[in-house]
C-alpha positions in Angstrom: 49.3 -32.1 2.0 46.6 -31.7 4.7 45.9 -28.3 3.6 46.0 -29.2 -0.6 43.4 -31.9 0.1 40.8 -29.6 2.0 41.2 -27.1 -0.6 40.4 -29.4 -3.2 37.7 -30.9 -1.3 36.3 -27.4 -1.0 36.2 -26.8 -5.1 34.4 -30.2 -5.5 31.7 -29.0 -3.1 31.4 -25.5 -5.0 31.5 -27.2 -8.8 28.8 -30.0 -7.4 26.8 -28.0 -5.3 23.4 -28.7 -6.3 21.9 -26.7 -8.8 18.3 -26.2 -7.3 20.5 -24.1 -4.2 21.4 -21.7 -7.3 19.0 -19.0 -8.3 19.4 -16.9 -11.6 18.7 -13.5 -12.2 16.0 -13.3 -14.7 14.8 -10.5 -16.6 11.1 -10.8 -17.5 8.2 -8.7 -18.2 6.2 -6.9 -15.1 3.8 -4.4 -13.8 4.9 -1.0 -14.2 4.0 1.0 -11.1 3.5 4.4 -9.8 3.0 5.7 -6.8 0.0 8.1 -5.7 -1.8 9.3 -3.2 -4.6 7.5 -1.6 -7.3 8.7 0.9 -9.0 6.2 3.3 -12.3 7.0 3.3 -15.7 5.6 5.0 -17.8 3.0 2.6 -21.1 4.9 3.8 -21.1 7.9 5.8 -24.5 8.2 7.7 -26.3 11.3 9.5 -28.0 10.4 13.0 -31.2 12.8 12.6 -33.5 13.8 15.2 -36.5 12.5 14.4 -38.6 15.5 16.5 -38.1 19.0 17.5 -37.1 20.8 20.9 -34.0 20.7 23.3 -31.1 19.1 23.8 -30.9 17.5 27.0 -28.3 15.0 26.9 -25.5 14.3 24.1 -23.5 10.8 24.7 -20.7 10.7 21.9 -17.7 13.2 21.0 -15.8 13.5 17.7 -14.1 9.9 17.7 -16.3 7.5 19.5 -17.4 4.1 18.3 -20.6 3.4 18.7 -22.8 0.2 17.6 -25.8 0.3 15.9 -29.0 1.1 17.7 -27.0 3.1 20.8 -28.6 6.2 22.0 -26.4 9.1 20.8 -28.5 12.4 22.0 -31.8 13.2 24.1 -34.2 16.0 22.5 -37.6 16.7 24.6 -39.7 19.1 23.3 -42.0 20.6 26.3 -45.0 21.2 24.9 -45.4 17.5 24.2 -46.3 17.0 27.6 -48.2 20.3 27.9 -50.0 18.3 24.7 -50.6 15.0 26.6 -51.8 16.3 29.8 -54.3 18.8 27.5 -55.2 15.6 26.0 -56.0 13.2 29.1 -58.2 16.1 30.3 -60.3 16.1 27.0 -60.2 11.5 27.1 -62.1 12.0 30.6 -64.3 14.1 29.8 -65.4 12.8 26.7 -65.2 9.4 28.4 -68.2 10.7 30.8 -70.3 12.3 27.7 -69.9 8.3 26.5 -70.8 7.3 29.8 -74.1 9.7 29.4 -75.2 8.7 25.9 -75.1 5.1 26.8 -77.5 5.7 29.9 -79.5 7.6 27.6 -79.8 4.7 25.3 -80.4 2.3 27.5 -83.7 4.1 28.9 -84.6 5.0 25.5 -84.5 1.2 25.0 -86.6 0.8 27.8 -89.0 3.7 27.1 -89.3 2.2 23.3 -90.0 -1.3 24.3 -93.6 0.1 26.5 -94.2 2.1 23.3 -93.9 5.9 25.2 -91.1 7.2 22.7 -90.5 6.8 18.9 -88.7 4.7 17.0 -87.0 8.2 15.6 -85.7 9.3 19.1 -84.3 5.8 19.7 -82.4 6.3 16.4 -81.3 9.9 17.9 -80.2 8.6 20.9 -78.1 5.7 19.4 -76.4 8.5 16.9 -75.2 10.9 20.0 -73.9 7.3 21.7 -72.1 6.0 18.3 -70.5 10.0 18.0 -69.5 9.5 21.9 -67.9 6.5 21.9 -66.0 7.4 18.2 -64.7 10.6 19.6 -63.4 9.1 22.8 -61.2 6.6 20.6 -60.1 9.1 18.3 -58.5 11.6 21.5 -56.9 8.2 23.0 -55.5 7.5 19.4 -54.2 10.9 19.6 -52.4 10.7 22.7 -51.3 7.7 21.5 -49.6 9.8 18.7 -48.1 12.5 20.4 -46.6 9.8 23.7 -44.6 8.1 20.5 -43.6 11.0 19.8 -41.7 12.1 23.0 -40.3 8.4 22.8 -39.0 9.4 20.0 -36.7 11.7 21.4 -33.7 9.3 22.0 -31.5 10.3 18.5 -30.4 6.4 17.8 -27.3 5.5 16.0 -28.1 4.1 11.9 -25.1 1.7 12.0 -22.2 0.4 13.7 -19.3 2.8 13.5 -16.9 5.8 14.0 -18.4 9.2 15.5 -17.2 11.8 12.7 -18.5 15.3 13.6 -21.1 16.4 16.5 -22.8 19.9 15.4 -24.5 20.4 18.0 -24.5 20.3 22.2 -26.2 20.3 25.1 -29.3 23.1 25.2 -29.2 23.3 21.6 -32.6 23.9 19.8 -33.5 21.6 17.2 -36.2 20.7 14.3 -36.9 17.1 13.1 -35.3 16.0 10.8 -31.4 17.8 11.8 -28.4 16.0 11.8 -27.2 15.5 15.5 -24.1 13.4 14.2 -22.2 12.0 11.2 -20.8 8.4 11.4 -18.5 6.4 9.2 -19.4 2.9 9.2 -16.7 0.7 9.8 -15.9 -0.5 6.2 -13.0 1.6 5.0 -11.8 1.8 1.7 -8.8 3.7 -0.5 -9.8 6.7 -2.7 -7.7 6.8 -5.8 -7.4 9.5 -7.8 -4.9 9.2 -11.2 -3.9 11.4 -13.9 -6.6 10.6 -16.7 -4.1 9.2 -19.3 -3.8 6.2 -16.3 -7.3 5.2 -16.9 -7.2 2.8 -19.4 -5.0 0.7 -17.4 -7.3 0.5 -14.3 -10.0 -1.7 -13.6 -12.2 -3.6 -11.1 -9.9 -6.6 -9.5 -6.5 -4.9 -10.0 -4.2 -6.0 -7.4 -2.1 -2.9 -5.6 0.6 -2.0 -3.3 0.3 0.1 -0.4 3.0 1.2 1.7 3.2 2.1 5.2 1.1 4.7 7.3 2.4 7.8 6.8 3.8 10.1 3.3 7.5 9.7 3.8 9.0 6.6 1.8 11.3 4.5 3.8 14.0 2.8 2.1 12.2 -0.7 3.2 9.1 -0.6 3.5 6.4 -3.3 4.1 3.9 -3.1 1.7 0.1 -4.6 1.8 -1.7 -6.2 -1.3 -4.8 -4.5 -1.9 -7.8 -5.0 -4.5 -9.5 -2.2 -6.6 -13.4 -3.0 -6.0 -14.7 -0.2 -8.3 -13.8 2.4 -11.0 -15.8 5.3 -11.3 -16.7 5.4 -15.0 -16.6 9.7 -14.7 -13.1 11.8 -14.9 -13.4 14.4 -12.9 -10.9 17.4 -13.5 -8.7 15.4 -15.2 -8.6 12.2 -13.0 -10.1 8.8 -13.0 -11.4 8.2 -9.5 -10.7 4.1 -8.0 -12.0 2.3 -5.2 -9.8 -0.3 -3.5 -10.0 -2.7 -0.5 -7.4 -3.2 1.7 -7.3 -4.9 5.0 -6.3 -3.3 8.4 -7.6 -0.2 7.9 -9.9 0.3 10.9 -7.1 2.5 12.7 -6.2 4.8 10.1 -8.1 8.2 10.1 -11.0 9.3 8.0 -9.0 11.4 5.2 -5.9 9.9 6.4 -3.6 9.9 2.8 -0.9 7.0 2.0 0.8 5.8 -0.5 -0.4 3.8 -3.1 1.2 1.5 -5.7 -0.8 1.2 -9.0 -0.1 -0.8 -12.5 -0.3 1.5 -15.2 1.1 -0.7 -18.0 4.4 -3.3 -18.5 8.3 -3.2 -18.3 11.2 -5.4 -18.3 13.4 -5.4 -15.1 15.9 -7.9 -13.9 13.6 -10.1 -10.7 15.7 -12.3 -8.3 13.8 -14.3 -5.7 13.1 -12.5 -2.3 14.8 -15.3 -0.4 18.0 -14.5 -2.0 18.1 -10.9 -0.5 19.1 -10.2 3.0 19.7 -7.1 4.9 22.9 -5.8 7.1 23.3 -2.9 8.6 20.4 -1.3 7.0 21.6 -2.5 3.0 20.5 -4.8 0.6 22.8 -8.2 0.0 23.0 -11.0 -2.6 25.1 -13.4 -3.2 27.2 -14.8 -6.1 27.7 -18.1 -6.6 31.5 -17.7 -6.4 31.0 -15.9 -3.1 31.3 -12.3 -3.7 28.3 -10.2 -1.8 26.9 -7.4 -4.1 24.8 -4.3 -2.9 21.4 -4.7 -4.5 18.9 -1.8 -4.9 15.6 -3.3 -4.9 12.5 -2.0 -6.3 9.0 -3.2 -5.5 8.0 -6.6 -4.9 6.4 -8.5 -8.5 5.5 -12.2 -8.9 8.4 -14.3 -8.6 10.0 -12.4 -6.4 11.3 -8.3 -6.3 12.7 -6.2 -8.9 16.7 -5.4 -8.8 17.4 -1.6 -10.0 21.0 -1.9 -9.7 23.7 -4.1 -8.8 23.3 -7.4 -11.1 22.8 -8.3 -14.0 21.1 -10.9 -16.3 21.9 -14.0 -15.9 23.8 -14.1 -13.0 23.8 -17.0 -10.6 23.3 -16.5 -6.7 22.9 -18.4 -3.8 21.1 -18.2 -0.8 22.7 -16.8 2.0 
């Protein structure tokens, strides 16, 4: 009797359980993606130039380094710039004594003119050679001025915030102005797209994509990341439509690293169950029935509403969560 009443009490609970714990499969309409190979690439990649000639002398990054914007990355000193400084401190004092000279001369001559012993004309002589003096002593100090910037200039300063990427060069190497000493990414990374050209009608800026895990192998569960495309090139090149597309996290990946990308190129039916209504054991996929009975599920990608069943249910069926 015991036994017939807790049997029975069991039925009611399955015919009233309540119908918001039961979840239908549901076929509806969804993106139809495919998978391709994306490349992480830099936003900006920018050269660190030397902005003079000469040696050199001391290089501070290696392929791989982060460096922030404004760090000193290599030393060049050019020689002869000092040669040129020292050539020019000897010409400043002596031209600073021929100024000396032509404003002793004027002031006599100032003297002389005032007791009427020279002419007005030598005065004016003598006030030329002192203007010329005192113009050309100015000029040699603005050109030592010129040439000391220019061995500041020999710290090779980094444009931007960001990655090291290749180092041509190394200590002792000779160098002209202008040369790139190193090549950085900057720290924006994006996803480098490249689809078959019948594809590119279906992309376009604000797409929303699926990118699996680090690495080319597919796992039978992976995580995948939402990303965004942020630009289409409006060129096919060889046959391919070239995306953009911003995804977070990838600051660790490499520079040419590839991955793989999920991309909507158009709709499809297929059967969607809620994700909470899948569960995992021993390394399968699980739903179940409302009478019960656990199914294998193969599962497809994750769509709105939940993730796409390949095989294992069908329409209409009612599960519960587990």
């Amino acid at each position: 009797m015991i036994r017939n009443t807790a049997a029975a009490l069991l039925l009611m609970a399955g015919v009233l359980q309540p119908a918001a714990a039961q979840q239908a499969v549901t076929r509806q309409q969804v993106d139809d993606r495919k998978a391709v190979i994306a490349t992480v690439e830099p936003v900006r990649e920018l050269p660190a130039r030397a902005r003079i000639g000469g040696t050199i002398v001391a290089l501070s990054v290696r392929e791989g380094d982060q460096v922030a914007a404004g760090d000193r990355i290599a030393l060049v000193v050019d020689p002869k710039l000092a040669l040129q400084i020292q050539a020019l401190e000897s010409r400043i004092q002596a031209q600073n004594a021929a100024r000396e000279q032509a404003q002793i001369d004027f002031n006599r001559m100032q003297q002389l003119r005032g007791s009427g012993t020279v002419s007005q004309a030598q005065l004016d002589q003598v006030r030329t050679r002192l203007d010329v003096a005192v113009r050309t002593f100015e000029a040699l100090r603005s050109d030592r001025e010129v040439v000391e910037q220019q061995s500041t200039e020999g710290a090779v300063l980094a444009p931007a915030a960001g990655r090291v990427l290749k180092v041509p060069v190394s200590i002792g190497s000779v160098v002209l102005a202008g040369e790139t000493i190193a090549t950085l990414a900057t720290d924006n990374y994006i996803l480098r797209l490249q689809l078959p050209e019948r594809h590119a009608r279906f992309m376009k800026a604000g797409d929303t994509i699926l990118v699996g895990a680090r690495g080319l192998q597919q796992q039978e569960q992976e995580t995948l990341r939402r990303g965004r495309v942020r630009l289409v090139y409006p060129q096919i090149d060889q046959g391919r439509v070239i995306a953009d597309a911003e995804v977070d996290g990838l600051g660790d990946f490499f520079v040419g690293e590839r991955t793989r990308v999920y991309v909507a190129t158009g709709k499809r039916d297929a059967l969607v169950v809620p994700a909470d209504a899948v569960y995992r054991r021993y390394g399968v996929s699980y739903v179940k029935l409302k009478d019960g009975t656990e199914v294998v599920v193969q599962l497809g990608l994750p769509v709105d509403g939940g993730v796409e069943v390949l095989s294992g249910l069908n329409e209409g069926d009612l599960l519960v969560k587990p």
